[in-house]
Wavefront OBJ file of the C-alpha trace (Angstrom):
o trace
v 18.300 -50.157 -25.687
v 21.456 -48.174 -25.812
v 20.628 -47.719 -29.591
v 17.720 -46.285 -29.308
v 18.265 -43.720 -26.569
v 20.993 -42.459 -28.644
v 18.920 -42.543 -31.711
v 16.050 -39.829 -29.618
v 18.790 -38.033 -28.392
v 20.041 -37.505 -32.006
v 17.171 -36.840 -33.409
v 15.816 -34.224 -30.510
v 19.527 -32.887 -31.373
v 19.083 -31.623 -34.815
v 15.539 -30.908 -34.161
v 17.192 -28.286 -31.526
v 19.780 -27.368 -33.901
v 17.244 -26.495 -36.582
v 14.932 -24.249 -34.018
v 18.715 -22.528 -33.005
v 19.721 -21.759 -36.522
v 16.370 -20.064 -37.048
v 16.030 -18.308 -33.858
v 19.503 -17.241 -33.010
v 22.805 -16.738 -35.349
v 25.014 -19.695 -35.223
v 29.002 -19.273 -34.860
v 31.477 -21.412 -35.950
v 32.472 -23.723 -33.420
v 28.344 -24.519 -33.478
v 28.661 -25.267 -37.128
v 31.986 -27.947 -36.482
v 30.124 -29.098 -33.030
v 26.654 -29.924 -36.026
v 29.543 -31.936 -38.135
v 30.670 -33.707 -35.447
v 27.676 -34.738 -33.934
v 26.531 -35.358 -38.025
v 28.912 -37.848 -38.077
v 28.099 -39.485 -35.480
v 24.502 -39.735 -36.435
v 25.442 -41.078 -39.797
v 27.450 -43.748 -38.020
v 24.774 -44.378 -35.728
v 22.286 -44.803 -38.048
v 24.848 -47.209 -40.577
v 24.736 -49.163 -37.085
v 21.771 -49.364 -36.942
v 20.914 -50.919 -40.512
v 24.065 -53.774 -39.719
v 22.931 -54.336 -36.366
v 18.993 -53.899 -35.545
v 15.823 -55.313 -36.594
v 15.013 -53.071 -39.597
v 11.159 -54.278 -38.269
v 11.643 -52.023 -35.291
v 14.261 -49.735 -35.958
v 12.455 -47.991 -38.968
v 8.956 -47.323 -36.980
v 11.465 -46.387 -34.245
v 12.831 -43.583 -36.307
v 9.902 -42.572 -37.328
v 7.832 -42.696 -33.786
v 10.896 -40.893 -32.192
v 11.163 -38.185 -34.873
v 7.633 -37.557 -34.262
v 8.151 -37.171 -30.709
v 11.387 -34.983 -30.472
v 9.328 -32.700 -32.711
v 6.274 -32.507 -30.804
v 8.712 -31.968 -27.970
v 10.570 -29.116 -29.375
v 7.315 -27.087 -30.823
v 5.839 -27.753 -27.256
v 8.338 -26.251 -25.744
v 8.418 -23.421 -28.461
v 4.667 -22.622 -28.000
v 5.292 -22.136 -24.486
v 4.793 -23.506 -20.722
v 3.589 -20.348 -18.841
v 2.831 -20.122 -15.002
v 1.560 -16.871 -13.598
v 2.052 -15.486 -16.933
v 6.018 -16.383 -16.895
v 7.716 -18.973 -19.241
v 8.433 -22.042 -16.899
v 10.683 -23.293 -19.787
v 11.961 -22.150 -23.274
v 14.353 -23.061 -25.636
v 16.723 -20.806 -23.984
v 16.906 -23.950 -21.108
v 17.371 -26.546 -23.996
v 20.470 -23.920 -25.558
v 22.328 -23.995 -22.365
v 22.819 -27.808 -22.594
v 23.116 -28.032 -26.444
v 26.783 -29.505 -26.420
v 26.487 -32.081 -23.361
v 23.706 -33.318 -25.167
v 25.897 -33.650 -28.792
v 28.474 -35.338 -26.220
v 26.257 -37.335 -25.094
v 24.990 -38.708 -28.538
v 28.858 -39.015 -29.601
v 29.620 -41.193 -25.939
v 26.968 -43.289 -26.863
v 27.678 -44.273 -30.710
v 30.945 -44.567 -29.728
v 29.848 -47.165 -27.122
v 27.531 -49.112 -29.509
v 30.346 -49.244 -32.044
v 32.763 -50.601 -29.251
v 31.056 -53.331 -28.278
v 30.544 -55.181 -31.456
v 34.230 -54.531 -32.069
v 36.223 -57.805 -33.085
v 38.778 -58.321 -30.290
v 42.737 -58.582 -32.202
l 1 2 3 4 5 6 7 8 9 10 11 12 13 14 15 16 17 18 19 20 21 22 23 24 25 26 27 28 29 30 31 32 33 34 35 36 37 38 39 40 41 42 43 44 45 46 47 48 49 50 51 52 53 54 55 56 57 58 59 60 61 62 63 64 65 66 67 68 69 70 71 72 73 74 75 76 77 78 79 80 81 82 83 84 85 86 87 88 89 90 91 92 93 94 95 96 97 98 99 100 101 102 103 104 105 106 107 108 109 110 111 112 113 114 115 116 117 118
C-alpha cells in the first residue's frame, strides 16, 4: 500500500511540476529539487517492476496518472465561491517540496524494507 501512495504522490508531483514550469519561471534549486525527486521516481518505479504484481501495478499507473491529471486541470479550471478562487495552484506551489520529500521518505522506506540484513 505504501507503494502505491508513493507512486500518486509521484505522479501528482510531476504533473505539478509540469503546470509550474509553464505557469511560473523555475530557478535552480527547483530544477535539482525535479532531479532529485526524478530519481527517486525512477527507483520507485524499478521497485516496482522487482517487487509488485505487474497485473496491478501497470493499470495502477495508468488509473493514477489519470487521476493526478484530472486533479491538477480541476484545480487549474478553477473552484470559485462568491466569485473568489477557493483553491489554485498557488495552494499546491506552497507545498511543492514537502510533497517531493514526501515521495523521497517513502521510496526510501520501500527500498529499506526489502533490504537483506548483513
Amino acid at each position: 500500500m505504501l507503494f502505491y501512495l508513493a507512486l500518486f504522490f509521484a505522479l501528482l508531483y510531476f504533473k505539478i511540476a509540469r503546470v509550474h514550469k509553464k505557469e511560473q519561471r523555475v530557478s535552480s534549486s527547483v530544477v535539482a529539487q525535479h532531479f532529485v525527486v526524478g530519481f527517486a521516481v525512477v527507483s520507485l518505479l524499478a521497485y516496482g517492476f522487482m517487487y509488485e504484481n505487474l497485473y496491478w501495478f501497470l493499470p495502477l499507473l495508468f488509473l493514477f496518472a489519470i487521476i493526478a491529471s484530472l486533479m491538477i486541470t480541476a484545480i487549474q479550471l478553477g473552484i470559485f465561491v462568491n466569485g473568489k478562487p477557493l483553491l489554485g495552484m498557488t495552494h499546491f506551489y506552497r507545498y511543492f517540496s514537502i510533497l517531493s520529500i514526501a515521495i523521497v521518505l517513502l521510496t526510501v522506506a520501500l527500498w529499506m524494507t526489502h533490504t537483506p540484513n548483513i
